[in-house]
N, C-alpha and C positions, 0 to 999 in steps of 0.2 A: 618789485615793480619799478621801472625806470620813473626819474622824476618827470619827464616829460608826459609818460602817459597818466602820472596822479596831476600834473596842471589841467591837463583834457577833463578831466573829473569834475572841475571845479568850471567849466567852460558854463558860459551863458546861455538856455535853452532859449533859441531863436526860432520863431514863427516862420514855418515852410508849406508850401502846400505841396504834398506829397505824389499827388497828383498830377501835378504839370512841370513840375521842376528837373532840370539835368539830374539823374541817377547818381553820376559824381558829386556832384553839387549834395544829393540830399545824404548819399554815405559819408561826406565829408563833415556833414551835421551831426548827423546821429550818432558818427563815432566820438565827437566834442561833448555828445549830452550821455553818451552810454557811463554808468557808474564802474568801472573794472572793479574798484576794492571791495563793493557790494557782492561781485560777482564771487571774489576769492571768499568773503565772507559766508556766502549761501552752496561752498565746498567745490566750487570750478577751479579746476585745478589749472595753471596755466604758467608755463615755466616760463624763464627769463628767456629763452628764444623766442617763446610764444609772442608774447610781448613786441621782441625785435621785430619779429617777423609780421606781423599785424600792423607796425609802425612804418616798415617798410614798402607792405602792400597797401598801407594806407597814403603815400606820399610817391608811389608811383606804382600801378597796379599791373601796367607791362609788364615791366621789369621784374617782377616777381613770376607772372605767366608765362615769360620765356625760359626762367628756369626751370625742368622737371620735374628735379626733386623739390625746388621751393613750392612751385603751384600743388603739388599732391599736399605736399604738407599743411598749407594753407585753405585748400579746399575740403579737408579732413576739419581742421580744426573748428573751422566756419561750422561745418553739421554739426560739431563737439557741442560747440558754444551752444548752439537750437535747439540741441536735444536737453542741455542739460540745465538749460535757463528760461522753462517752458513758460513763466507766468511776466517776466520781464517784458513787455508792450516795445519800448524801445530796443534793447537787443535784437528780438526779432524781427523788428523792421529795418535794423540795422543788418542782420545777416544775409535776408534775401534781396535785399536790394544788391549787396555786394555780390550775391549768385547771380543774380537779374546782369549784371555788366558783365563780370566771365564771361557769362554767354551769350554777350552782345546784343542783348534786350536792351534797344534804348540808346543804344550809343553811337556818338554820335560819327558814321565812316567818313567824313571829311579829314578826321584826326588823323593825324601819319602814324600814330601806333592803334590806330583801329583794327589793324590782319592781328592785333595780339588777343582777339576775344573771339568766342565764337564760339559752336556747340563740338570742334574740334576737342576742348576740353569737357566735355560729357564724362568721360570716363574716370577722370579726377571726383565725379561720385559717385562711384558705382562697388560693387563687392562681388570675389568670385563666390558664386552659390554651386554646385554639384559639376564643376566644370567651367560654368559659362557664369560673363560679367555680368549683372545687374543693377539695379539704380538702386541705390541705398534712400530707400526715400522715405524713412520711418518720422523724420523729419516734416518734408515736406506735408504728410497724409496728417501730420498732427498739427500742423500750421495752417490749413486752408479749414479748418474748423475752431482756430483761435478768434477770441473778440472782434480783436480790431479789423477794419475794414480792409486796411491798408493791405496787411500781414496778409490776408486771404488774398489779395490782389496781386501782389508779388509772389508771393508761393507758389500760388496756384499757376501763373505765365510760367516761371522759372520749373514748375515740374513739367507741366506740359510741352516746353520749351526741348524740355532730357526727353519726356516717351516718344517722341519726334525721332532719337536718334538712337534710345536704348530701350530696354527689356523691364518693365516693372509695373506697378502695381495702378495700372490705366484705369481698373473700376473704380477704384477707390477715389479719382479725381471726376472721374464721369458721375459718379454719384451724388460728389456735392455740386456739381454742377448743373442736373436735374432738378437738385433740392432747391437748388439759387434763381434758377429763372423763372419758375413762377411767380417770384415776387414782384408785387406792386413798385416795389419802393427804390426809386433811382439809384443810389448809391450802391445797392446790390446787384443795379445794370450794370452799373461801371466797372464792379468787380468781378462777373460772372462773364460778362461777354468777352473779354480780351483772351482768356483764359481758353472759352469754346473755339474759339479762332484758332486759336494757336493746336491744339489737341486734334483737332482735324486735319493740320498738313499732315498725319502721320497715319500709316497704312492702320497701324496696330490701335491707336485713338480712335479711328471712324469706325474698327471696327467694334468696339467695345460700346458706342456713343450707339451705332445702330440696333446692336443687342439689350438696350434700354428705351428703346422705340423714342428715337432722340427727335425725328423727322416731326411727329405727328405733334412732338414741343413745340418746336420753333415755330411750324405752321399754326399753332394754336396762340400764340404770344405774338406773330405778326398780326394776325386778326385780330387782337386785343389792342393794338401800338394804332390799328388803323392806317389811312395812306395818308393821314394829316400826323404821323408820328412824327419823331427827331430822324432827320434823314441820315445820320450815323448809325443808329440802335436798326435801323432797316437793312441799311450795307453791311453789316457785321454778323445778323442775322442770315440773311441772303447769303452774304459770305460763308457761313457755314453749311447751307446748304448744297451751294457749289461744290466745296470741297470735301463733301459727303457724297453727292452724284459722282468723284474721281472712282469712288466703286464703284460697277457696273452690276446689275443683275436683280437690286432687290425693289425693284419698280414697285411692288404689293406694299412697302412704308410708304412711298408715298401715292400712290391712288387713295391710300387708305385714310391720308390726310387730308387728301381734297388737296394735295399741293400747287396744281396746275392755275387752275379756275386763283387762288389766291394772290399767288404769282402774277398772272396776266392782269389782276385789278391791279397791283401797285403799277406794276409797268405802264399801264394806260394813264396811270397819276401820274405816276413819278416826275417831276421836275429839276431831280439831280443826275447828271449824267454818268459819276459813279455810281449811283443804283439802278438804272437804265443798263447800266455797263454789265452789272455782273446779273442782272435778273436773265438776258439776253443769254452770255454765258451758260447761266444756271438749266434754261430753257433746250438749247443747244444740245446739255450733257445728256436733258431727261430724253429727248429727239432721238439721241443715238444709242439707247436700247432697246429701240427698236421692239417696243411692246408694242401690241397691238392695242388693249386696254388706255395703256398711256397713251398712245396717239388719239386714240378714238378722244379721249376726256381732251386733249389738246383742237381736237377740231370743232368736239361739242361746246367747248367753251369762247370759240370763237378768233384762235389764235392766229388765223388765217387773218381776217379783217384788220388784228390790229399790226402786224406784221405790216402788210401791206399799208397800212396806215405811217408805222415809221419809217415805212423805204419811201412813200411817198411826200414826206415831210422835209425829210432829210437829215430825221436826227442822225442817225450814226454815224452818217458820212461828217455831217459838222462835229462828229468828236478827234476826227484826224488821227485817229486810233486804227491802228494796221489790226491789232490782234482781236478788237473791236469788230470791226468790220469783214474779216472775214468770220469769224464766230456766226456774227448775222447772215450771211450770205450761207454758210453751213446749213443754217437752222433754215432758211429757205428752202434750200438744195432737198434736206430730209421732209421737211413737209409736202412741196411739190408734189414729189416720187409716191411719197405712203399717202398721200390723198387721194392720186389715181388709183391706185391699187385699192386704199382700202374703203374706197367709195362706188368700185365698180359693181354692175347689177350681178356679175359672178358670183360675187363676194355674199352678195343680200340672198342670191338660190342658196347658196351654200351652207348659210346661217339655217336657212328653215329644212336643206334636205340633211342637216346633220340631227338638226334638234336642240341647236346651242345657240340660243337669242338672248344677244346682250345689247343693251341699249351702244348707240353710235354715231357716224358718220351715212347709213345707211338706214337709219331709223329716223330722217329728220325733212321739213319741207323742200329743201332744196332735192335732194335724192329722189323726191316723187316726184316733182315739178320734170326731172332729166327722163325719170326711169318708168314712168307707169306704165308707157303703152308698149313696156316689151311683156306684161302679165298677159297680154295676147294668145301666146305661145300656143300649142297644144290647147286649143280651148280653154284657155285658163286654169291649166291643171297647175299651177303654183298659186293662183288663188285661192281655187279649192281646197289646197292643202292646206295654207293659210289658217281658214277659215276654222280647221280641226285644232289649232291651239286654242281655240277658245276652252278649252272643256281640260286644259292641260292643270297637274296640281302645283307647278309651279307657277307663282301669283309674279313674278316676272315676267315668262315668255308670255302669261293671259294679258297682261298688260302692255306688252309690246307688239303682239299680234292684234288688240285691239285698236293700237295706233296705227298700225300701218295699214288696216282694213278702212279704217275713218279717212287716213289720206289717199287710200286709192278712190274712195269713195269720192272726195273732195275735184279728185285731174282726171278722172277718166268720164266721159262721157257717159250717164247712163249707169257708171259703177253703182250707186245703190241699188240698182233695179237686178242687175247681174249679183249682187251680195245675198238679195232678197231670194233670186231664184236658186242658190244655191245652196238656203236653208240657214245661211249664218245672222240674217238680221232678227229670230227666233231666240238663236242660241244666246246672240249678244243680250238680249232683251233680257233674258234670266238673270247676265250677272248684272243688273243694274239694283237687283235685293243681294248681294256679295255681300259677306262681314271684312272682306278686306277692301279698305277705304280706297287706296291706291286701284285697283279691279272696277272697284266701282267709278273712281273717277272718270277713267280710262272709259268705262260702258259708258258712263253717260257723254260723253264725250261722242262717242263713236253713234252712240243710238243720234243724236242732232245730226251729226254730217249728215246719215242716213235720212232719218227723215226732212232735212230743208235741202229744196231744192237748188238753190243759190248760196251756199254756206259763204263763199267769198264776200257777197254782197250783203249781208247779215252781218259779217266781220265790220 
């Protein structure tokens, strides 16, 4: 061992907060307080290159990345060191921070040897397996489950950082990542979110993250954060959302979360305009898959009004944000179009003469206030028809042909009297003894319009 690296040994452990400090900065610490002769001690083998060459990329970490064969060598030994000095707290915060800069996590691009990092070296750790390279991450998977805070923090970005760009073992960091966010406790915010962030820009991360019903997480920990949360831990979250709608197709995680309705509360809080910024975004992505369920829940919750509220306020346009601003004018454009369509009375025959009634945009008082007196028709044979869900064994469509009976009842002239002749204010009467609560809500609901004759003025 050179005499320089046994003075490093003896070096003064100095108070850093690991956390906020330049990456160089804290590797340039932790290698002053790392013990080497402990390490050759507990059987790390590390030869008089090894050595050089550690001193060298510790005194200028370019210059070592621009050579090939240096950077593999170095990037090898780094994981050597991880693997083989698993209970050492410093080492291992020592290693991943030096992974963390490689890969230009952190660093700072002003530097003129800034193009020298990047995830261009990814492949400095990776192994060929049956052909094709992969990420050597046995390391990494054993480090984001070690004590320290720190260690799981660096690990965890610096792995997510490689399945961004390579082939490996994505459950294994989505797992402790699910295990991390439920927690109450700050410090394991700070640790787990950077990490979800990063795991998401990556085709192969979202889709492991979705396959652990990641969606129905985050939406349940915004709701716990509140819209009085820390507006970082909101953006970050949000933030992963967004860059999980980059898939397209699997609209059923989030209906299933209640994502919408959640969403549109902080938006109508929000007070920061990077969380305004990507909620918008996020909103945008869900618009353009064009479900019909997800729109229907976007209009039920009101997303029209508050839309209309921010254009007419002027937030967006006061962000001066090009990519901003048309996002929002997007999210306009889609709702517009699929509000005519999926609000027209075509739409409402077409639910009852298929059989498939699902609460909506077409189920609500504005829809009757526009639509009632086209039930006219053919003597009211879509009324009639109507009337025949009541007796349906789906406690759904009993429940929503209950409502829409009560609002015809409510706009049309005389509708109770036409409900009554046509045999359904009987039928309703029955389910008002229903064992489904919802059924019965709905009947008792529906049997009042029926019998007051001024329900508005009762209101």
């Amino acid at each position: 061992m050179s005499q320089k690296t046994s003075n490093k040994a003896a070096a003064v452990v100095v108070p850093l907060d690991l956390y906020s400090a330049d990456k160089s900065e804290i590797s340039r610490t932790l290698y002053g307080q790392v013990q080497w002769e402990e390490l050759l001690r507990n059987g790390i083998i590390l030869q008089h290159r090894d050595h050089q060459l550690l001193e060298r990329a510790q005194s200028n970490l370019s210059v070592v990345l621009d050579s090939p064969a240096d950077a593999e060598e170095y990037c090898k030994m780094l994981l050597k060191i991880a693997e083989q000095s698993t209970t050492n707290v410093v080492v291992q915060q020592y290693v991943f921070t030096r992974i963390e800069e490689i890969l230009g996590i952190g660093v700072d691009f002003t530097d003129a040897n800034a193009d020298a990092y990047g995830t261009k070296h990814a492949k400095l750790f990776t192994v060929e397996v049956g052909g094709n390279r992969v990420l050597n991450d046995n390391a990494f998977v054993r480090a984001i489950g070690f004590s320290d805070n720190y260690v799981q923090k660096s690990a965890s970005v610096g792995f997510a950082t490689l399945l961004s760009v390579c082939e490996g073992n994505a459950m294994a960091l989505v797992s402790w990542i699910n295990s991390k966010l439920p927690s109450t406790s700050a410090d394991v915010w700070e640790v787990a979110l950077p990490a979800l962030g990063q795991v998401t820009r990556s085709a192969q991360g979202r889709g492991a993250l979705m396959r652990t019903g990641i969606v129905g997480s985050i939406v349940g920990i915004l709701r716990r954060v509140t819209v009085g949360g820390k507006a970082q831990h909101i953006y970050e979250l949000v933030f992963a959302l967004w860059t999980l709608s980059l898939n397209e197709g699997d609209a059923q995680a989030y209906l299933a979360a209640g994502t919408v309705p959640t969403l549109l509360e902080f938006l109508a809080a929000a007070s920061s305009k990077k969380v305004v910024r990507i909620i918008v975004f996020t909103l945008k992505n869900l618009a353009s898959f064009g479900n019909e369920n997800l729109l229907n829940e976007m209009f039920s919750s009101g997303i029209l009004r508050l839309v209309d509220n921010l254009a007419g306020s002027g937030a967006i346009k006061q962000m001066n944000d090009a990519e901003a601003d048309a996002d929002f004018r997007a999210l306009q454009e889609i709702l517009n179009k699929n509000y005519r369509e999926l609000s027209s009375f075509d739409r409402f025959r077409s639910e009852y003469e298929s059989g498939a009634l699902r609460w909506g945009i077409v189920h609500n008082e504005k829809f009757w206030r526009e639509n009632v007196k086209y039930l006219e028709k053919d003597d009211f044979q879509l009324l009639k028809h109507m009337l025949t869900f009541v007796t349906s064994s789906d406690p759904t469509m009993v429940s929503i042909a209950l409502y829409d009976i009560g609002e015809f009842v409510r706009f049309y002239p005389n509708g109770r009297v036409l409900v009554s002749k046509f045999g359904g204010k009987q039928s309703i009467m029955t389910l008002l003894e229903s064992d489904n609560e919802e059924i019965q809500r709905h009947a008792l609901q529906c049997v009042s319009k029926i019998m007051v004759s001024n329900w508005e003025h009762l209101n």
